[in-house]
N, C-alpha and C positions, 0 to 999 in steps of 0.2 A: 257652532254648526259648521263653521270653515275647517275646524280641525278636526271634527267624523266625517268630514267629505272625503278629505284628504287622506283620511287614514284609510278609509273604505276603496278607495283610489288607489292606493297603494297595494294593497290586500288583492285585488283584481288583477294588478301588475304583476305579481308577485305569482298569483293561480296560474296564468298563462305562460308561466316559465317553466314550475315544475306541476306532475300530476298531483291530482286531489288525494291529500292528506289526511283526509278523514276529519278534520278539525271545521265546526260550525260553530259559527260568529249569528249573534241575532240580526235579522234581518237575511237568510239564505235559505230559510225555510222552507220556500216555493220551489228555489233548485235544489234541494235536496228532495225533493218529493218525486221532482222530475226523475232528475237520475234512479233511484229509485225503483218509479215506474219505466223504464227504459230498461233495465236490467231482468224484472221481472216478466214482464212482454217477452223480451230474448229468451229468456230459458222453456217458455212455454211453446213454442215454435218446432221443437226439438221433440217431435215424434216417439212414439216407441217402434215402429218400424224403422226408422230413422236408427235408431239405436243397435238394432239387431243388425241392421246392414251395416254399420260399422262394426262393430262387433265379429262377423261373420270374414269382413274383407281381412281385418288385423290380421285371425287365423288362418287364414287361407296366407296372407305374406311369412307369416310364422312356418306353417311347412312347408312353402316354397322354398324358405331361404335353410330350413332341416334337410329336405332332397337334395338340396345345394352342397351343403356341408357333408352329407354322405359319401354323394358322389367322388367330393374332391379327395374323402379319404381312401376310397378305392383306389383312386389314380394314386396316391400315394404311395401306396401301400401294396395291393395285388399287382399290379399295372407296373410296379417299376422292372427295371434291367434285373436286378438282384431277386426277383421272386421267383421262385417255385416255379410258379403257374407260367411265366414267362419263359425260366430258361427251360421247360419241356418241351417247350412246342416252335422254341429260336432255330433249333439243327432241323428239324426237318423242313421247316419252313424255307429255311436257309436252301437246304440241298432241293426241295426242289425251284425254287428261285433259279439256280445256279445250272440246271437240268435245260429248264424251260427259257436261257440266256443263249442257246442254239439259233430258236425262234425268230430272233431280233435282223439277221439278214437276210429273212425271207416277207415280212411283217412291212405295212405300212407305217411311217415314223410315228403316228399317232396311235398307234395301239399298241397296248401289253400283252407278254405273252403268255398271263396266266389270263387273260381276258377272251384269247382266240383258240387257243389248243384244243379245245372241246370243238370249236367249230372245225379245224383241219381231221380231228380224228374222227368227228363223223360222216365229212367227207370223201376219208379214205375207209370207213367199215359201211357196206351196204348190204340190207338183208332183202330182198324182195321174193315175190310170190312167181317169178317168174315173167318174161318177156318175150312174146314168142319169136320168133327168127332173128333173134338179136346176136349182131358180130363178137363172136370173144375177144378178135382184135379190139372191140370200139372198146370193150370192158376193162380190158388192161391199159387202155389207152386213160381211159379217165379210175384206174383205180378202183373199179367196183368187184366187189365178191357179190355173185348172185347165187341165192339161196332158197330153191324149192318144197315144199313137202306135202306130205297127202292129208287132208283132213280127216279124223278118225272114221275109221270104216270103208275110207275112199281109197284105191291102192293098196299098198303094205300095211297101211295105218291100223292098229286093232280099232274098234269099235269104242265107242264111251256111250252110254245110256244115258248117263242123266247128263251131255255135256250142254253148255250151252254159251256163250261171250264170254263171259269171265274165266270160265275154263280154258277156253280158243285161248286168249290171253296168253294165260299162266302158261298155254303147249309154246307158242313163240318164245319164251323169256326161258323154259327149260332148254329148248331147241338150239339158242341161240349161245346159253352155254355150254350147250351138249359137244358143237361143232368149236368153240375157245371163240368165240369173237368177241373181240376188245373193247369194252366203250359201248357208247349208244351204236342202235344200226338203225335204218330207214323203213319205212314200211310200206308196201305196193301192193294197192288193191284193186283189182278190175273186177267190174259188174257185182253180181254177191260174193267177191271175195273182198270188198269194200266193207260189210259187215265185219270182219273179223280184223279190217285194218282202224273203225271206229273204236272195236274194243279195247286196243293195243292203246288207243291214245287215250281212252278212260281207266281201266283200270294198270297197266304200266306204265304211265307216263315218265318216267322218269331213265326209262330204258330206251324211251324213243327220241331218236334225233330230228324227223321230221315224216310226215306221211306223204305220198303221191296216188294218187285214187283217179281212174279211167271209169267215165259214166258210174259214179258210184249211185249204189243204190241205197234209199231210205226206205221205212216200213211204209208203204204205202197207202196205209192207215193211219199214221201219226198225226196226233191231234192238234201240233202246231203248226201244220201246211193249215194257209187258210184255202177259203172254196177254191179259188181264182185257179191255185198253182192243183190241187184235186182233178178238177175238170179238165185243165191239159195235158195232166199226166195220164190219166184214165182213156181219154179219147184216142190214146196214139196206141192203146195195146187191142190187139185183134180181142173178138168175143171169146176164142178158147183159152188167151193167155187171163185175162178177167176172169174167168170161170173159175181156171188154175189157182188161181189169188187166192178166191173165194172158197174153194174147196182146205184150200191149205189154211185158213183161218176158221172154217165151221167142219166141215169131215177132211181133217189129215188123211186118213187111211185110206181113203176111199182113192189116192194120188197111187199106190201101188199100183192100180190096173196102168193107168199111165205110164209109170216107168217098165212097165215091162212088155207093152205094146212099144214101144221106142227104144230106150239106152242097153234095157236089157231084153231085148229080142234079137241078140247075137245076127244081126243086118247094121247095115251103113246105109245110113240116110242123111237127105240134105240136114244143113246146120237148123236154118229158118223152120223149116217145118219140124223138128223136134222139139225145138224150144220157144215153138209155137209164136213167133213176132216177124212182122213186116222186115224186109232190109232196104234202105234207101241205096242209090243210083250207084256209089262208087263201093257198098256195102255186095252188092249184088256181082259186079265185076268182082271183087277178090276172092268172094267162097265159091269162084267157079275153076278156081288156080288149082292146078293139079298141087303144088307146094303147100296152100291152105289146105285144100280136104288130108292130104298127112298126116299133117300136126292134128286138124280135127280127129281125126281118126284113131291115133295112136292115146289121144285125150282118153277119147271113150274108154278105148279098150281098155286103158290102165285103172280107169277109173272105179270099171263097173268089175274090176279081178275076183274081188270079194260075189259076185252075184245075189248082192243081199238088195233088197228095194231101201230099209232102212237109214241108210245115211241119205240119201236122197228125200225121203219123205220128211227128215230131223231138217237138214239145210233148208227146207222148202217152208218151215215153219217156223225157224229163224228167222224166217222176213219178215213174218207177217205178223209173229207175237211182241210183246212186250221184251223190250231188250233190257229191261232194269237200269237205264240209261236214254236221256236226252242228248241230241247233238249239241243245244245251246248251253249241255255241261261242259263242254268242252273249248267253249271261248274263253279266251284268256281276260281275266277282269279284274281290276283291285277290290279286295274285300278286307273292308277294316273292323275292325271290335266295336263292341258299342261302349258305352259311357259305362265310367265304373273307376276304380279304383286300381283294377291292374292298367287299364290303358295307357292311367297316371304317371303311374311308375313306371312304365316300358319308356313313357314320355322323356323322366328326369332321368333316366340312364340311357338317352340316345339311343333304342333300339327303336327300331319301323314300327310304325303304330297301324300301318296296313300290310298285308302280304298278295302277291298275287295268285290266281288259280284259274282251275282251267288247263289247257294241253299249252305250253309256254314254246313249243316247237314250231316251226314251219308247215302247212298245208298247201297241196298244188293241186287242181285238179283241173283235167279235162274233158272235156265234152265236145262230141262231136256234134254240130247244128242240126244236121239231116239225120239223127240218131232215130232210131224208130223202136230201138229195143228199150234203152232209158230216155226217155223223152227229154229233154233241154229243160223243163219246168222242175227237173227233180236239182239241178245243177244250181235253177233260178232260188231255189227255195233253200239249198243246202249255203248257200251265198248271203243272203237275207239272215239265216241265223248264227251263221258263222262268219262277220264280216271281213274279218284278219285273214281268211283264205282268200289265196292266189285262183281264181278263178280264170286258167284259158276257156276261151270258147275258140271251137274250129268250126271256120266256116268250111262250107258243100261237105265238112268231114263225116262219117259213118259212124257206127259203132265200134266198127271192126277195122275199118278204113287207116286210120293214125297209127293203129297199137300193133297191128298184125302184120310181120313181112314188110315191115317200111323204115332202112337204112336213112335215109336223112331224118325221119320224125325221131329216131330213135335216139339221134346227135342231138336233136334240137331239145330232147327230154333232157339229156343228159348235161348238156349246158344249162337249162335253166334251174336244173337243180345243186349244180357246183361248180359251174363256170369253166375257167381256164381250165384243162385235162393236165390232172397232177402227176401222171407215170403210173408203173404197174404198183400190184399193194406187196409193201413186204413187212407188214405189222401186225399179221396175222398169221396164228400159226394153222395151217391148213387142215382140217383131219379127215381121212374120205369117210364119207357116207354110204347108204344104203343107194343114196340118189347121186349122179353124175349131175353136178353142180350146172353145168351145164348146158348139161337138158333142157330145153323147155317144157313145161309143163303149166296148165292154170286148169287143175279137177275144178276148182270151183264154177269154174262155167258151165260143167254139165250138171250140176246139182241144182242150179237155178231151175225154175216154173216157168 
């Protein structure tokens, strides 16, 4: 008995040294059952979901680490010094690198100067709709080319029938390389010439370097003003300019007897009473300036050359139809892919898995407080939906008051919109027009309701 003790004692010694052998001695019969059952328990624990979600993660490591390997033979491979694909596009890269290395001692030490050059050339090409009594000295002085023309049927303009936004558009973007101008240019829109500076930033976008918009108008039935900003827009416009609205959205035509009791009844009349709206306090002192009725006057006459009602009853219906465009189209927003397979791969080859859209340029607008033609609510609600515009508000200012005849407001436009005054423009090649550049001119004023 002392020597199965011992041996058994041994044997115990011996298990706790190395692992179990597989060898059973009688008398072990109960831990082998054990173990055993401890093995058998363990493998049942082990799900078939369990199994799939390993299964699943292995292959997802497997083409992570395949996109991996691709990738790296790209760089290998297309991506070196010696490729093709590289040396094509090294010389031009090069020369303009070595072009745009001018830049660098005029340039903040933190910035590049393929990073700003588009901002200095759109600083120096400006296309606007015109500025009335604005100095050619101030123009040269900060580098602006200013750029008027007549909407179709308006002045010299022939006619277009079926035109409408998109069209307007397309007439800037021919216009602007009709005249050579370089690069992006600006775009300035006052009252309903604000319509046609919206469409400039939805469908050219890529032509425009920034917009500047005085009392812009929206369609006054758009179904994203909520009640609030409706009812303080509406209560600031007299009952005939409402009627106007109203006629121009249910009987167009029925607007011809109006134009031709006013713009085309060959007389000169007050501003306010043709275009049928209130003028607040500092509005009413400037349209009584022999220098404002002028330019008003000379507006008319050019406007109304053609004697036809028609482009006035079209502009008049512009406002108030369907523009085939949103303004909150035109807010700049990240918009990314959804889930899928290419995302994946834009993912493993380091391309942006989102892009931006929307008008990616500057907006500025102004409004007068005391404004009685575009109410303050229309500025409020254009603000709201467009949060990235630069919204002034002027206070005791008019409609007419900021934009018309007014040598410091004119500086102060022009500073906020490029600051320091960069000299006169010599990067453009000039070509005359039909129109004395010069000139002021804004027809879109008289074509409003």
């Amino acid at each position: 008995m002392e020597i199965s003790a011992d041996s058994k004692s041994w044997r115990d010694d011996l298990a706790s040294l190395v692992q179990d052998s597989g060898i059973r001695f009688p008398g072990d019969s109960v831990r082998a059952a054990v173990v055993v059952e401890e093995v058998t328990t363990s493998g049942e624990r082990e799900s078939l979901k369990d199994q799939v979600k390993g299964f699943v993660e292995a292959w997802g490591e497997m083409v992570v680490e395949l996109g991996r390997g691709l990738r790296d033979v790209v760089q290998q491979t297309v991506l070196t010094e010696d490729s093709y694909a590289v040396k094509g596009i090294k010389g031009p890269l090069a020369e303009v690198s070595e072009r745009l290395r001018i830049l660098n001692e005029v340039l903040p030490e933190d910035r590049h100067p393929l990073h700003v050059w588009a901002v200095f050339l759109f600083v120096f090409i400006l296309a606007l709709a015109g500025i009335p009594g604005i100095k050619e000295a101030l123009l040269e002085e900060f580098g602006v080319r200013v750029i008027s023309y007549d909407l179709p049927g308006f002045g010299e303009s022939d006619p277009h029938a079926t035109r409408n936004l998109n069209s307007s558009a397309l007439d800037m973007s021919q216009l602007a390389d009709s005249v050579r101008v370089k690069g992006k240019f600006w775009v300035l829109g006052y009252l309903s010439g604000s319509l046609h500076a919206w469409a400039a930033l939805k469908y050219i976008p890529d032509e425009i370097a920034g917009a500047a918009l005085f009392a812009p108008l929206v369609n006054p039935y758009e179904k994203s003003m909520t009640k609030e900003e409706k009812s303080r827009t509406w209560e600031k416009w007299t009952r005939r300019k409402r009627l106007l609205y109203y006629l121009a959205r249910r009987f167009p035509k029925s607007l011809s007897y109006f134009y031709r009791q006013t713009f085309l009844s060959g007389k000169h009349g007050r501003i306010d009473k043709w275009l049928s709206v209130s003028l607040g306090k500092k509005d009413k002192s400037l349209v009584e300036k022999l220098a404002f009725e002028e330019i008003w006057h000379r507006n008319v006459e050019e406007s109304i050359r053609q004697g036809n009602t028609k482009p006035f009853v079209e502009e008049a219906m512009l406002q108030v139809s369907n523009w085939g465009f949103s303004l909150t189209e035109l807010q700049a927003q990240r918009k990314c892919p959804r889930r899928g397979i290419l995302p994946w791969l834009q993912f493993m080859y380091g391309l942006p898995k989102c892009e931006l859209t929307g008008f990616l340029g500057r907006i500025h607008i102004w409004q007068g407080m005391d404004d009685m033609v575009v109410p303050p609510s229309i500025a409020d609600h254009i603000a709201r939906v467009l949060p990235n515009a630069s919204v002034h508000r002027l206070q005791e200012e008019g409609h007419f008051s900021y934009f018309v005849l007014c040598d410091d407001c004119h500086r102060e436009i022009l500073l906020t919109l490029f600051g320091i005054p960069q000299g006169p423009l010599d990067t453009v090649h000039k070509t005359p027009t039909n129109h004395d550049e010069n000139e002021i001119r804004d027809e879109t004023n008289t074509a409003s309701v």
